[in-house]
C-alpha positions in Angstrom: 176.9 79.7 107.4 177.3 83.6 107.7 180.7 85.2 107.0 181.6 88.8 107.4 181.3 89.9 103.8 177.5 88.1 103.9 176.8 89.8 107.3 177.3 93.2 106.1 175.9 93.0 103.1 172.5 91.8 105.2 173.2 94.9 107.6 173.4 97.2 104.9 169.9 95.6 103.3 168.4 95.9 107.0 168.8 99.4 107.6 168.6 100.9 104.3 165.3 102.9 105.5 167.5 104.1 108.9 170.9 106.0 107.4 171.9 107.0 110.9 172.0 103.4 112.1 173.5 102.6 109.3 176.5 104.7 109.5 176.8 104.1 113.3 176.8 100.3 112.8 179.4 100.3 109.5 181.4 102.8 111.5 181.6 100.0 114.6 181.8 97.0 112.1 185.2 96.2 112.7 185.0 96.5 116.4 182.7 93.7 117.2 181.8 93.8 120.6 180.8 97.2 120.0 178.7 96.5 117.1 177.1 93.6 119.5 176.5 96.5 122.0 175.6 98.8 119.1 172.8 96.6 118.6 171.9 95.4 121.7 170.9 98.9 122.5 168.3 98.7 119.2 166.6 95.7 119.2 166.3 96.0 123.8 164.0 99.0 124.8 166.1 101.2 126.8 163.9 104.4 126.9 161.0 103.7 128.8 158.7 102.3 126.1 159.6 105.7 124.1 160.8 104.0 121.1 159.0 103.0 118.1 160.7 100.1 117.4 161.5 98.0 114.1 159.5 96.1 111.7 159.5 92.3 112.1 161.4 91.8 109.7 164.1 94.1 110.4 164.4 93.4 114.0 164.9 89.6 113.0 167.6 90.4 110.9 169.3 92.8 113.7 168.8 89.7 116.1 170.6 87.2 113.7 173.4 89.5 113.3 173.6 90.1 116.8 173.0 86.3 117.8 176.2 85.5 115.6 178.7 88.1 116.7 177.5 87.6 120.3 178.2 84.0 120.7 181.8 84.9 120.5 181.7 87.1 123.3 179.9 84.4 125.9 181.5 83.0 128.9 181.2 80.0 130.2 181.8 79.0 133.6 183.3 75.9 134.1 183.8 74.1 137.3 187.4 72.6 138.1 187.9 70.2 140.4 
């Protein structure tokens, strides 16, 4: 499995060709639910179709990263009887 250490290394591989996104997201990496909104805000078009977008590749890293961090910020609803 992923652990932080792993993660950020991938991050940093991922968005080598972007230095601003880079810095933004290392900047937010101890605040996770930020970095999950952080890159929310990437990988979801937000601007009308005016964004370029990522390579495959990079957006499936992004995702994974994402996917991992966000599944500690889900909430279940549970019915109680």
């Amino acid at each position: 499995m992923y652990n932080d250490d792993t993660l950020l290394e991938k991050l940093r591989e991922t968005l080598t060709y972007y230095p601003h996104l880079l810095a933004k997201a290392e900047m937010l990496w101890t605040e996770k639910q930020m970095l999950v909104q952080f890159i929310r805000q990437l990988i979801l078009d937000t601007r009308d179709n005016t964004r370029k977008g990522f390579p495959e590749s990079t957006l499936h890293e992004l995702m994974k990263i994402h996917n991992h961090y966000a599944k500690d910020q889900l909430f279940i609803h549970r019915d109680y009887e």
